[in-house]
PQR file with spaces between the fields and no chain letter, atoms N, CA, C, O and H, PARSE charges and radii, in Angstrom:
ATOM       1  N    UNK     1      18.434   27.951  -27.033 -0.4000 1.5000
ATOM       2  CA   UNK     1      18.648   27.509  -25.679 -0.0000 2.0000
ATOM       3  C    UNK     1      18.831   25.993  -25.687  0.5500 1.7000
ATOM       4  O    UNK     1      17.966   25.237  -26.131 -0.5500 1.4000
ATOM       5  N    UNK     2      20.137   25.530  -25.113 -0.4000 1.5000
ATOM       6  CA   UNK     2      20.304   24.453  -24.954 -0.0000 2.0000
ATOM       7  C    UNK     2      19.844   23.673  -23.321  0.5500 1.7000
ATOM       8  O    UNK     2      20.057   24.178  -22.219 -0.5500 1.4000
ATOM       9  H    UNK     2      20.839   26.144  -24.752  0.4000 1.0000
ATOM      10  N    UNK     3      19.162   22.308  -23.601 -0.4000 1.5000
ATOM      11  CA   UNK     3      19.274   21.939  -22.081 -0.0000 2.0000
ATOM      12  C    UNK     3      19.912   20.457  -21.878  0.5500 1.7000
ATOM      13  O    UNK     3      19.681   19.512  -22.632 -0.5500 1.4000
ATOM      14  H    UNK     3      18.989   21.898  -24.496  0.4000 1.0000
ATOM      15  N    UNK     4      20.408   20.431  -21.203 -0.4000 1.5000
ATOM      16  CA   UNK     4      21.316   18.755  -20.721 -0.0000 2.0000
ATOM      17  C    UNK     4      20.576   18.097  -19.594  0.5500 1.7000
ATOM      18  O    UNK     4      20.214   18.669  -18.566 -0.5500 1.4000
ATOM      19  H    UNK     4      20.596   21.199  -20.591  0.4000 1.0000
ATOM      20  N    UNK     5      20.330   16.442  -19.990 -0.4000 1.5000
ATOM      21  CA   UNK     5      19.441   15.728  -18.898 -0.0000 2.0000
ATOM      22  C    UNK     5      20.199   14.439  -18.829  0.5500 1.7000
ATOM      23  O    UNK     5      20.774   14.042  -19.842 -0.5500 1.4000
ATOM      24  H    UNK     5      20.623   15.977  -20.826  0.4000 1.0000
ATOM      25  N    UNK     6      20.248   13.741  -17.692 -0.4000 1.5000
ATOM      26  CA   UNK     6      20.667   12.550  -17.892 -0.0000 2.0000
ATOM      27  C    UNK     6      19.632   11.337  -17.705  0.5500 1.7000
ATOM      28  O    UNK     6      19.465   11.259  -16.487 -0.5500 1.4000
ATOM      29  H    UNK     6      19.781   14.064  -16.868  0.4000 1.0000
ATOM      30  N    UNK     7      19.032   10.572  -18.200 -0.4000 1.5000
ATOM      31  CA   UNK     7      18.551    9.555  -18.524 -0.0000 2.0000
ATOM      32  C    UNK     7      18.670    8.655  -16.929  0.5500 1.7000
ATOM      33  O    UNK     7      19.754    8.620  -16.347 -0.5500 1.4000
ATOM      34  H    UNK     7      19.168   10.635  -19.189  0.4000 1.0000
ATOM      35  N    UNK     8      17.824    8.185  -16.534 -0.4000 1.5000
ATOM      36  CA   UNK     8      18.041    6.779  -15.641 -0.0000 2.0000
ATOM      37  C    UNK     8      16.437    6.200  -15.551  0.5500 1.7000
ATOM      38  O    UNK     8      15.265    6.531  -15.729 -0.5500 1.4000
ATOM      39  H    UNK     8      16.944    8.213  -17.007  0.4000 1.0000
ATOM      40  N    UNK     9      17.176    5.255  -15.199 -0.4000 1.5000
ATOM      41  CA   UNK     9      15.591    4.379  -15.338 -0.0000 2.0000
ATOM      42  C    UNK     9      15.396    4.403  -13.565  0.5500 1.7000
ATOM      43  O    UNK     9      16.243    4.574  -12.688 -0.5500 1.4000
ATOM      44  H    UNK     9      18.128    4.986  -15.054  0.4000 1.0000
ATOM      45  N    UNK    10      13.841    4.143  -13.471 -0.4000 1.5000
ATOM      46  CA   UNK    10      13.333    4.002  -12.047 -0.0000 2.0000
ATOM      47  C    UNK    10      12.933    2.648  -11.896  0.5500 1.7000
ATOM      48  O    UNK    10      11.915    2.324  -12.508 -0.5500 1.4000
ATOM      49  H    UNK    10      13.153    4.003  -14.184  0.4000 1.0000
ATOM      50  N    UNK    11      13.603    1.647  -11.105 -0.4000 1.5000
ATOM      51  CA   UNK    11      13.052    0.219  -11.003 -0.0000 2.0000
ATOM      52  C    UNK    11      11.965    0.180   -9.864  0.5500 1.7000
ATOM      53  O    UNK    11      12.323   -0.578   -8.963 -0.5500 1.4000
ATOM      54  H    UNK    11      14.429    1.909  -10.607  0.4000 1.0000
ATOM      55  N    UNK    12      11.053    0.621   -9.694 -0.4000 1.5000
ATOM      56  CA   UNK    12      10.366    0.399   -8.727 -0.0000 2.0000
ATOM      57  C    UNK    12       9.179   -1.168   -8.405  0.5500 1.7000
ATOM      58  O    UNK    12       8.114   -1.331   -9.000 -0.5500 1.4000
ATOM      59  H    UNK    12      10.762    1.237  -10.426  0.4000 1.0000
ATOM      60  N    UNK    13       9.622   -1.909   -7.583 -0.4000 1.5000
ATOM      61  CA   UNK    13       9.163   -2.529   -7.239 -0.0000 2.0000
ATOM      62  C    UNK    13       7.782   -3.404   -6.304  0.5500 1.7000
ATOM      63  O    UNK    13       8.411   -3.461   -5.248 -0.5500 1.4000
ATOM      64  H    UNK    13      10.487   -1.777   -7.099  0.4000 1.0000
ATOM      65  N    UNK    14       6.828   -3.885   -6.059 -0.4000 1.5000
ATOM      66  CA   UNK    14       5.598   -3.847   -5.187 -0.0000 2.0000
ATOM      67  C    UNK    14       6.104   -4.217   -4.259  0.5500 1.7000
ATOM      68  O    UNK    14       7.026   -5.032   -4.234 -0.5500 1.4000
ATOM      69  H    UNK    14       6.317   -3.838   -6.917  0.4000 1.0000
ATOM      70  N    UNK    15       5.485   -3.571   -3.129 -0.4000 1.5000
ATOM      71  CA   UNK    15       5.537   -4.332   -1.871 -0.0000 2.0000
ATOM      72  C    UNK    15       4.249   -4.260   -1.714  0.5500 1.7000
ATOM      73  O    UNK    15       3.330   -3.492   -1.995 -0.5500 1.4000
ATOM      74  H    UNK    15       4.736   -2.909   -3.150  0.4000 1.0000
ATOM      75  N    UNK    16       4.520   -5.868   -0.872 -0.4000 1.5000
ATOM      76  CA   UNK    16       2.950   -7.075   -0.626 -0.0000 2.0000
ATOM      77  C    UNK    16       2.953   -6.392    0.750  0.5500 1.7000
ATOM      78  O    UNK    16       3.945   -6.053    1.396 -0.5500 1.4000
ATOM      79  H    UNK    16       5.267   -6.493   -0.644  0.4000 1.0000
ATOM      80  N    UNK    17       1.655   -6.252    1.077 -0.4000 1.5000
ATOM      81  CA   UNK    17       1.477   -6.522    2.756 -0.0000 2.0000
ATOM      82  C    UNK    17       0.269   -7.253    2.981  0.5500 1.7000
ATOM      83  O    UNK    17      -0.544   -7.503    2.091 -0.5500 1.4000
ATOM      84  H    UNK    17       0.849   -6.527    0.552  0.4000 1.0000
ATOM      85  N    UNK    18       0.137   -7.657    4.404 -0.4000 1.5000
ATOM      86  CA   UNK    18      -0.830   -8.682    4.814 -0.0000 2.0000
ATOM      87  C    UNK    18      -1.285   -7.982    6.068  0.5500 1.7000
ATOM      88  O    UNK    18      -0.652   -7.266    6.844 -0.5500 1.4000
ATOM      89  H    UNK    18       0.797   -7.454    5.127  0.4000 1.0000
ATOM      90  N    UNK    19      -2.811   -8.453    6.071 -0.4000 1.5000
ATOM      91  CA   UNK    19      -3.310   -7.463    7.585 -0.0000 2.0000
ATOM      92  C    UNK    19      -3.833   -8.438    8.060  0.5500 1.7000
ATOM      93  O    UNK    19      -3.929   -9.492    7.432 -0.5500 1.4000
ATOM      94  H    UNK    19      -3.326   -9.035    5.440  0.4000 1.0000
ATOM      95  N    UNK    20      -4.478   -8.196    9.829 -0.4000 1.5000
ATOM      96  CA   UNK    20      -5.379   -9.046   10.137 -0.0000 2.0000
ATOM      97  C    UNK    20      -5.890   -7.655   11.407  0.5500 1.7000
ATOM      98  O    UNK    20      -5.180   -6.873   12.039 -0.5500 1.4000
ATOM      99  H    UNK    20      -4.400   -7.340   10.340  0.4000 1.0000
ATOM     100  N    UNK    21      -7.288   -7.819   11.376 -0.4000 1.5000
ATOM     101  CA   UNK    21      -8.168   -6.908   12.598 -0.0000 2.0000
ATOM     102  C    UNK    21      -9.452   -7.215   12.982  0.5500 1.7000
ATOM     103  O    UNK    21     -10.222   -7.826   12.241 -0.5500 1.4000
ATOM     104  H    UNK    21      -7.865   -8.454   10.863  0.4000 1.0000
ATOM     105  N    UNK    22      -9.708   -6.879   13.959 -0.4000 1.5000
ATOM     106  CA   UNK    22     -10.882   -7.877   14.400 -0.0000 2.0000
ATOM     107  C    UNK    22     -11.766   -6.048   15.151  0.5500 1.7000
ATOM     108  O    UNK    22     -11.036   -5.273   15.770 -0.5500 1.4000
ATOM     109  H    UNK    22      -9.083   -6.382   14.562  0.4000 1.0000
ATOM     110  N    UNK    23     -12.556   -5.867   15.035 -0.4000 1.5000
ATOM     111  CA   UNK    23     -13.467   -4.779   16.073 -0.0000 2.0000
ATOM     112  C    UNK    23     -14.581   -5.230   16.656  0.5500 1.7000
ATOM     113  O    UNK    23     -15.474   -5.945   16.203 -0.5500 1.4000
ATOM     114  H    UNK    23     -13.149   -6.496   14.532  0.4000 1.0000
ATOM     115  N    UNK    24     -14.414   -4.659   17.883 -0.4000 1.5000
ATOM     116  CA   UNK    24     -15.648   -4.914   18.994 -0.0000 2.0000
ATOM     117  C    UNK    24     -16.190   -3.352   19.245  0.5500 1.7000
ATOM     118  O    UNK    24     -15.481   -2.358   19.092 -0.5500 1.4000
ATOM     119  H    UNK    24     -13.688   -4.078   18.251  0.4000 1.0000
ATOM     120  N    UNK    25     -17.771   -3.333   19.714 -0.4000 1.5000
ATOM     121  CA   UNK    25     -18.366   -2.289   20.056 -0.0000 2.0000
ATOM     122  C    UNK    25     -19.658   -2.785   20.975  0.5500 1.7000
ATOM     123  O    UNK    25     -20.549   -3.625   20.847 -0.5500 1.4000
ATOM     124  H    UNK    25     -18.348   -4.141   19.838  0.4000 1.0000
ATOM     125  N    UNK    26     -19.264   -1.790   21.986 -0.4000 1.5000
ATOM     126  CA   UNK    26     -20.282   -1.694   23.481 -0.0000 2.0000
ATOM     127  C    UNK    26     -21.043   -1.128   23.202  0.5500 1.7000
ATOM     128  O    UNK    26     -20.534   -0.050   22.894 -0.5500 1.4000
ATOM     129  H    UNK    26     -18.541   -1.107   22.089  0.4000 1.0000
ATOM     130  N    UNK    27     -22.556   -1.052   23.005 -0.4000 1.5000
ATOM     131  CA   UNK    27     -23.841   -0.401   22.681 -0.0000 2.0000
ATOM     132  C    UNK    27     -23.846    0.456   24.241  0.5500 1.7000
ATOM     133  O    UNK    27     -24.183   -0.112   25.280 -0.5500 1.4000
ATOM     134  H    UNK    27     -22.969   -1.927   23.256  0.4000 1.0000
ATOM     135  N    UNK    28     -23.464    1.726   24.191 -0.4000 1.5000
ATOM     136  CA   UNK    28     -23.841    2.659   25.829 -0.0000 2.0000
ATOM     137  C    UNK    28     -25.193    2.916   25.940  0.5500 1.7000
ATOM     138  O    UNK    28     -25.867    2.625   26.929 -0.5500 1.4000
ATOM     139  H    UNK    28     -23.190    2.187   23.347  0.4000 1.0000
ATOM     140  N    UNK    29     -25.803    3.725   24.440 -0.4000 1.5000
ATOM     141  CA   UNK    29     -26.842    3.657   24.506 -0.0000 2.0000
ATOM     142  C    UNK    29     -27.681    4.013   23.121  0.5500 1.7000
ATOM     143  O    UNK    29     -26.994    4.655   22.326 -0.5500 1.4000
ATOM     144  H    UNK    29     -25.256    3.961   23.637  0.4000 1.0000
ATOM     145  N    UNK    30     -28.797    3.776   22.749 -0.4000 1.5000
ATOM     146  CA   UNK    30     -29.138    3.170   21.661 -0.0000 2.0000
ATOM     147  C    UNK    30     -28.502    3.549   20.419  0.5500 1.7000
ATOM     148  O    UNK    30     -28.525    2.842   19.411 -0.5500 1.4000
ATOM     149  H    UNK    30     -29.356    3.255   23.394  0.4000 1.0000
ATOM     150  N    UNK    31     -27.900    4.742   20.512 -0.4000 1.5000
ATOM     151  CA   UNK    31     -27.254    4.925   19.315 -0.0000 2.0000
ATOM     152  C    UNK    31     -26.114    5.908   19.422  0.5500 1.7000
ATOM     153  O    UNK    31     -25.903    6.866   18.679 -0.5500 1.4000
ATOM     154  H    UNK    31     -27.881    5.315   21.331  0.4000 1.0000
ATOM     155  N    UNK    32     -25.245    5.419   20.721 -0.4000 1.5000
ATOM     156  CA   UNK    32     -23.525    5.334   21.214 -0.0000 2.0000
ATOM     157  C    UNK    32     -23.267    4.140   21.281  0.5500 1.7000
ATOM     158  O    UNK    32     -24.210    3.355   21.388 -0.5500 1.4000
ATOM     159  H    UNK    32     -25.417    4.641   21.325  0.4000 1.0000
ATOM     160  N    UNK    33     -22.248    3.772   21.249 -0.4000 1.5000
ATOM     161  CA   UNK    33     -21.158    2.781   21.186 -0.0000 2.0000
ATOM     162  C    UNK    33     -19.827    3.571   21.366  0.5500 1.7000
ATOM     163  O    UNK    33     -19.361    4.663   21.043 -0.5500 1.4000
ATOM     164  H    UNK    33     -21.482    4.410   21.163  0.4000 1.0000
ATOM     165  N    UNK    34     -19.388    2.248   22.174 -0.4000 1.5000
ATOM     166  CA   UNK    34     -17.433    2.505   22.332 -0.0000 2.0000
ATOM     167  C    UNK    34     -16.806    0.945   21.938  0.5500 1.7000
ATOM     168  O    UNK    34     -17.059   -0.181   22.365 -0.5500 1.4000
ATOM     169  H    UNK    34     -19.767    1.360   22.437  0.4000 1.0000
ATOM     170  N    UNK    35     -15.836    1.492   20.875 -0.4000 1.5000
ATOM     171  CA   UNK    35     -15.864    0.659   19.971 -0.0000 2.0000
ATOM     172  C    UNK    35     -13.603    0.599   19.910  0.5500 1.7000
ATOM     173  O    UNK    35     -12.780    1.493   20.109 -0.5500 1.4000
ATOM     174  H    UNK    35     -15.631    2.407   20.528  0.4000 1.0000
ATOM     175  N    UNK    36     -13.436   -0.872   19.552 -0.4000 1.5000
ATOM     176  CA   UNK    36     -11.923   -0.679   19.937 -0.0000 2.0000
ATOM     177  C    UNK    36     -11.959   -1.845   18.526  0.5500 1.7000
ATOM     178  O    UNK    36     -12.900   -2.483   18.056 -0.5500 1.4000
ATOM     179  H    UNK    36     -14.104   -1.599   19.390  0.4000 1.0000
ATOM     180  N    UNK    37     -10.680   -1.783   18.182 -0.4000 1.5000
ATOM     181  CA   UNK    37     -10.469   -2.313   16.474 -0.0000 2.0000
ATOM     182  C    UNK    37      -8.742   -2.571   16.017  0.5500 1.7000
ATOM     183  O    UNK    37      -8.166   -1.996   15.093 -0.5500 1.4000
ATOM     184  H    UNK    37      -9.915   -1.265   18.564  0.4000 1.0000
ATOM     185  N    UNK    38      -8.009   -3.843   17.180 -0.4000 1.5000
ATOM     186  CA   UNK    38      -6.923   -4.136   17.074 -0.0000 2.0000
ATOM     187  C    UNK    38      -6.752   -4.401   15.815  0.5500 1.7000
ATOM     188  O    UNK    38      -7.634   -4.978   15.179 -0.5500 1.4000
ATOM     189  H    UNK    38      -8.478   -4.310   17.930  0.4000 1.0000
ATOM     190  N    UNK    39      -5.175   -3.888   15.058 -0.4000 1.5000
ATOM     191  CA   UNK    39      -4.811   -4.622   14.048 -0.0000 2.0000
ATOM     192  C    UNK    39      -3.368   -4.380   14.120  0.5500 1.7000
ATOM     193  O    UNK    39      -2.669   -3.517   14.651 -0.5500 1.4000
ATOM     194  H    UNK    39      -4.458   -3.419   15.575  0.4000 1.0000
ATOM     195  N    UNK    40      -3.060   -5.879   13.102 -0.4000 1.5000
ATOM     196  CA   UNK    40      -1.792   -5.868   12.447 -0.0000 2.0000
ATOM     197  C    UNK    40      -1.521   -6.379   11.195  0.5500 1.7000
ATOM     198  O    UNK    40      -1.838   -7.317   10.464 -0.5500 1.4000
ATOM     199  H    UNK    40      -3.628   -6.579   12.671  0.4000 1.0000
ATOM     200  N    UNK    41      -0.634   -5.157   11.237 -0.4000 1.5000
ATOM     201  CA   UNK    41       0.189   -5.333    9.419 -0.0000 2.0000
ATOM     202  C    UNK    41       1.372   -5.599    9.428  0.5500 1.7000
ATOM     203  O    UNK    41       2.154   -5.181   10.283 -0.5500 1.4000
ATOM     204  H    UNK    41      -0.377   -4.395   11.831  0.4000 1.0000
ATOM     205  N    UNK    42       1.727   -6.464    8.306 -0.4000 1.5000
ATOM     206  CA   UNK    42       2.874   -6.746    8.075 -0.0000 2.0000
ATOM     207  C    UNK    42       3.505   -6.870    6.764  0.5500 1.7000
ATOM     208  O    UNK    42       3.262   -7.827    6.029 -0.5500 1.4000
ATOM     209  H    UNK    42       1.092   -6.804    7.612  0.4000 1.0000
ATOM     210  N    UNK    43       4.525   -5.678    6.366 -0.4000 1.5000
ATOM     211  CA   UNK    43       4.893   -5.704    5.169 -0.0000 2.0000
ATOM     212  C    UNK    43       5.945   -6.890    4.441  0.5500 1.7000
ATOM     213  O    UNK    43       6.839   -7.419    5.102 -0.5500 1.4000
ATOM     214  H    UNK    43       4.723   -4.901    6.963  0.4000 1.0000
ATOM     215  N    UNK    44       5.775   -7.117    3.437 -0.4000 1.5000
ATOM     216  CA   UNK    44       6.223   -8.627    2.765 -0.0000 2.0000
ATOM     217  C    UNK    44       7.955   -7.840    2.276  0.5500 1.7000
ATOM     218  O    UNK    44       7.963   -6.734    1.735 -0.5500 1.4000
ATOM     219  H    UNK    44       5.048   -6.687    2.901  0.4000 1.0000
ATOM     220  N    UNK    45       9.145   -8.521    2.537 -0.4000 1.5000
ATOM     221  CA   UNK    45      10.239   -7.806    2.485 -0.0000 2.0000
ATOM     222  C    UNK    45      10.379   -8.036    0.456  0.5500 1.7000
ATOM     223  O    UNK    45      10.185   -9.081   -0.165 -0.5500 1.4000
ATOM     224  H    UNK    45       9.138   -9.419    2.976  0.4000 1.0000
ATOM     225  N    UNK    46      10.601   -7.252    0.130 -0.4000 1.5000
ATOM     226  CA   UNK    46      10.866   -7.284   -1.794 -0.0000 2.0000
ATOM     227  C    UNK    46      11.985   -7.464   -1.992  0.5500 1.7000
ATOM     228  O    UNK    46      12.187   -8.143   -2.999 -0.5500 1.4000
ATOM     229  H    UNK    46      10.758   -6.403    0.634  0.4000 1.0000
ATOM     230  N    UNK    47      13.240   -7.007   -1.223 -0.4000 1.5000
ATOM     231  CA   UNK    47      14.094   -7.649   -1.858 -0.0000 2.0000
ATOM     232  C    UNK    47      15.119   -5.994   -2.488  0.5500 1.7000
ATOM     233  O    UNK    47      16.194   -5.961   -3.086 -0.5500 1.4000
ATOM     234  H    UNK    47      13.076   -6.455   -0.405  0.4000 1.0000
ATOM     235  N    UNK    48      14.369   -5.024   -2.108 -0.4000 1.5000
ATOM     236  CA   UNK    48      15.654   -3.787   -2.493 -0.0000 2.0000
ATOM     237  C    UNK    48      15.935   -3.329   -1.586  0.5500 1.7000
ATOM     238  O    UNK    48      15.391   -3.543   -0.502 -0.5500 1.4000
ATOM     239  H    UNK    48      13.495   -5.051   -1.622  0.4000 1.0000
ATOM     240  N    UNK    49      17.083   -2.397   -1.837 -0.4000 1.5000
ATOM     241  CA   UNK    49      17.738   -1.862   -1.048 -0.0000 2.0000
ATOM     242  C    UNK    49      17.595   -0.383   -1.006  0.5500 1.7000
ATOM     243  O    UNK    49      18.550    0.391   -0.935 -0.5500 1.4000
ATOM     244  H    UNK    49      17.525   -2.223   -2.717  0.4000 1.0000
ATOM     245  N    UNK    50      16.435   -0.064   -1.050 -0.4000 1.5000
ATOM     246  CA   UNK    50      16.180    0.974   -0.962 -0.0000 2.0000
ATOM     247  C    UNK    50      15.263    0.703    0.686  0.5500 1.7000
ATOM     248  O    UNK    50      14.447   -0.206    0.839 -0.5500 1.4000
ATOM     249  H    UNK    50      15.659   -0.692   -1.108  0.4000 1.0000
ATOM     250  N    UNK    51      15.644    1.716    1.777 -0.4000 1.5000
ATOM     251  CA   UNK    51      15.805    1.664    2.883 -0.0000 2.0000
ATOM     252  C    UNK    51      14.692    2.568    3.233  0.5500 1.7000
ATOM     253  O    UNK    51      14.626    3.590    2.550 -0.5500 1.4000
ATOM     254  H    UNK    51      16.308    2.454    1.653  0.4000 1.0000
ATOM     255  N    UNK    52      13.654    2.379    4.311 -0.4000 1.5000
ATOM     256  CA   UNK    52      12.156    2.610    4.092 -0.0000 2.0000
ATOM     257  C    UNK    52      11.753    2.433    6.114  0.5500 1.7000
ATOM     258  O    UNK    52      12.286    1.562    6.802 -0.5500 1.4000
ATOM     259  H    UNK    52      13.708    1.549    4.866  0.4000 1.0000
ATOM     260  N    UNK    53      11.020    3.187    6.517 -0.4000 1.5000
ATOM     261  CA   UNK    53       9.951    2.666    7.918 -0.0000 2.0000
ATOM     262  C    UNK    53       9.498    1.774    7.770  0.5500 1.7000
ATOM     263  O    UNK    53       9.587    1.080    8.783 -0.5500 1.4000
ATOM     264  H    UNK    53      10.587    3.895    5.959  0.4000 1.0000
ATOM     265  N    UNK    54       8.767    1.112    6.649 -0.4000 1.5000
ATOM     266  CA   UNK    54       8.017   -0.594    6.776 -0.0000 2.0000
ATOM     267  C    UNK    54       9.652   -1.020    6.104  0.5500 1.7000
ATOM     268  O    UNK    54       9.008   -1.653    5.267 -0.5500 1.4000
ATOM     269  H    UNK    54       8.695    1.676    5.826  0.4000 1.0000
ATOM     270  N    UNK    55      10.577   -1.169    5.851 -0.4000 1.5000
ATOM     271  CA   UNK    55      11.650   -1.992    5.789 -0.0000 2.0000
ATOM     272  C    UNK    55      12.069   -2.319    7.166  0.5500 1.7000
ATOM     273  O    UNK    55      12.279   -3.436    7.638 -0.5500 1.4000
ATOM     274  H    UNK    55      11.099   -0.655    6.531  0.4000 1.0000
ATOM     275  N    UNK    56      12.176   -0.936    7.845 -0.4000 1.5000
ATOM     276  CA   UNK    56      13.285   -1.893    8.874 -0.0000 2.0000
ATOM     277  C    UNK    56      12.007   -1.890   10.113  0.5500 1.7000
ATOM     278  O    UNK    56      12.432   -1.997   11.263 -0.5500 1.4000
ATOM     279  H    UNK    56      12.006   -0.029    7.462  0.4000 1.0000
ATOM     280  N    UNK    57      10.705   -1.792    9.969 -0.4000 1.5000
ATOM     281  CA   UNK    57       9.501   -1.980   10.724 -0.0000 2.0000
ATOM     282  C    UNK    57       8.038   -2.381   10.615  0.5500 1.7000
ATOM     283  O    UNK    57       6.954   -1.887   10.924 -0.5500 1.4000
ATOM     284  H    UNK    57      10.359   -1.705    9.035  0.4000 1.0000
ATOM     285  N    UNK    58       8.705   -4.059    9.746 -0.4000 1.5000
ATOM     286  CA   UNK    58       7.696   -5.114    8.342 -0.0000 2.0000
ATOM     287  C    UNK    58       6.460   -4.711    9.863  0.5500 1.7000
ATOM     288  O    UNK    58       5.413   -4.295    9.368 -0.5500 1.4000
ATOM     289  H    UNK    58       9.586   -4.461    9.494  0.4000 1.0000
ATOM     290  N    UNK    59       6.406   -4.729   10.771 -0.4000 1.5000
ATOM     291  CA   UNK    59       5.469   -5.453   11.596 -0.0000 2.0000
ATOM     292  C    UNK    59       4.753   -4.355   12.296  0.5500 1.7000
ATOM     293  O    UNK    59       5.215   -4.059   13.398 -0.5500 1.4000
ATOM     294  H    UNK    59       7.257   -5.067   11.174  0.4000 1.0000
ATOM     295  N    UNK    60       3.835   -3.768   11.927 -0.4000 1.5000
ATOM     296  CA   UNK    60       2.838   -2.382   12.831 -0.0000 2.0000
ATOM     297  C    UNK    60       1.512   -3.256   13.334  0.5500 1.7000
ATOM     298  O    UNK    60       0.838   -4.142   12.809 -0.5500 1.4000
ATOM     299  H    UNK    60       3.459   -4.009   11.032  0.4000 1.0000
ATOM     300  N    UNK    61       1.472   -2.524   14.685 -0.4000 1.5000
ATOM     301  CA   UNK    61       0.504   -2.878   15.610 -0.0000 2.0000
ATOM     302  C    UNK    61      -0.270   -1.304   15.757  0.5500 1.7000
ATOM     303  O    UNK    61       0.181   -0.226   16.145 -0.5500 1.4000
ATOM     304  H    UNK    61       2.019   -1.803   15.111  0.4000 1.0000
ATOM     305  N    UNK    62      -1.594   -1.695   15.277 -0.4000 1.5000
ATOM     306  CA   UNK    62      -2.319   -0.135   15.566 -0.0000 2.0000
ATOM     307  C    UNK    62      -3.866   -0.606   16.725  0.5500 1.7000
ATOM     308  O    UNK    62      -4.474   -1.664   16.889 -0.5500 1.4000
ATOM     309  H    UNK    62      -1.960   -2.570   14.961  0.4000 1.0000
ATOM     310  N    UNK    63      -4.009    0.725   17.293 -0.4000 1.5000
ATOM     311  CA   UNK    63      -5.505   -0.028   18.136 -0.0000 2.0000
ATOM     312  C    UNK    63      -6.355    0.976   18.034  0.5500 1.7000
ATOM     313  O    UNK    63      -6.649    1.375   19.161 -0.5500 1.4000
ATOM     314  H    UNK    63      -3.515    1.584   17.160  0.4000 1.0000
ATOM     315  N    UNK    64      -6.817    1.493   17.299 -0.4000 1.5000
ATOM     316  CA   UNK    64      -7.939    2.784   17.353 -0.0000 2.0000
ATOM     317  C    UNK    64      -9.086    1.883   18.360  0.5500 1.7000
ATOM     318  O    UNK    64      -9.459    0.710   18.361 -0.5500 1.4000
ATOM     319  H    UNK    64      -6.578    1.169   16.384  0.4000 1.0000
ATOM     320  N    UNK    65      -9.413    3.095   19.193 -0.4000 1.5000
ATOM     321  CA   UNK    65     -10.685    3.208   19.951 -0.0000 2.0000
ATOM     322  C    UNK    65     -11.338    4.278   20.364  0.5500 1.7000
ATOM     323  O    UNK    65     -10.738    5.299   20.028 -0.5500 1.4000
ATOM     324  H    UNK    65      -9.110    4.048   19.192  0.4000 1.0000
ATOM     325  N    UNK    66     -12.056    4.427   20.797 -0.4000 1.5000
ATOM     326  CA   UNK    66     -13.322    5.584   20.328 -0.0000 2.0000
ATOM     327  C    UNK    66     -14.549    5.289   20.936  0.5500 1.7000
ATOM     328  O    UNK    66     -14.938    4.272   21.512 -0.5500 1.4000
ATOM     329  H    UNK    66     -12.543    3.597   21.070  0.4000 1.0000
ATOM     330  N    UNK    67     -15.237    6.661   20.638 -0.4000 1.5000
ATOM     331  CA   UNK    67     -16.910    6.615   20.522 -0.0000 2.0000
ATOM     332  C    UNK    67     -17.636    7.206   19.744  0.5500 1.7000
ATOM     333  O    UNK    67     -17.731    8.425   19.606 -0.5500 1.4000
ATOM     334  H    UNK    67     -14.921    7.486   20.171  0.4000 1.0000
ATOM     335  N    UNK    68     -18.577    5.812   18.806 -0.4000 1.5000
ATOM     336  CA   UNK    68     -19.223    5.685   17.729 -0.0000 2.0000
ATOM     337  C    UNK    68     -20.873    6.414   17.970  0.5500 1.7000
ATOM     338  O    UNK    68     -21.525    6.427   19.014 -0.5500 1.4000
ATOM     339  H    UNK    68     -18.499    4.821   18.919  0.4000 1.0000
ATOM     340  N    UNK    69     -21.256    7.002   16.581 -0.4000 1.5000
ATOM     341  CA   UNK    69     -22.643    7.572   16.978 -0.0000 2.0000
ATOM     342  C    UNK    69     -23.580    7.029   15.775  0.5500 1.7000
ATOM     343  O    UNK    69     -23.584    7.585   14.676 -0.5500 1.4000
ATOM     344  H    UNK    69     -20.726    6.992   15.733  0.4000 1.0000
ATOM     345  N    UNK    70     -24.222    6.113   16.015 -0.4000 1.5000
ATOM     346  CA   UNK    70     -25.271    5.845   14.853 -0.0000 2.0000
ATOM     347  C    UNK    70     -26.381    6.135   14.410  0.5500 1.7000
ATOM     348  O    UNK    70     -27.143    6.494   15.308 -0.5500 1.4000
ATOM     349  H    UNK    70     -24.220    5.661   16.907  0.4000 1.0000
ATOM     350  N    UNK    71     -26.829    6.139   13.383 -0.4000 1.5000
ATOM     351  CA   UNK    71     -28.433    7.001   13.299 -0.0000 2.0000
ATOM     352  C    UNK    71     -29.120    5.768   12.603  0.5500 1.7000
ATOM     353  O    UNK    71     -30.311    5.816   12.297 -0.5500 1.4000
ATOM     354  H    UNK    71     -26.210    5.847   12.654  0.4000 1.0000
């Protein structure tokens, strides 16, 4: 049994990203909280052309918020 493959190389490259987030939490009661935790990321552009969601959207804004239960 014969098999045929063709050879290519994979250049894969890093992409950098950078974050920044800050969280706050309201004590309701001694051990609830409601708690909110803005952030943003931003992916560092590399330089290929390989075409991607953080390529053509370097810049995500996320806001999780909620309610926290502690023991």
């Amino acid at each position: 049994m014969q098999t045929f493959g063709k050879s290519t190389t994979l250049d894969v490259s890093s992409q950098w990203s950078t974050s920044f987030g800050v969280g706050l939490q309201y004590q309701i009661a001694p051990h609830v909280g409601f708690f909110v935790e803005p952030s943003l990321q931003y992916f560092i552009p590399d330089g290929s052309t390989i075409q991607s969601y953080r390529t053509e959207h370097p810049l995500q804004i996320t806001l999780p918020l909620g309610i926290r239960f502690n023991w």
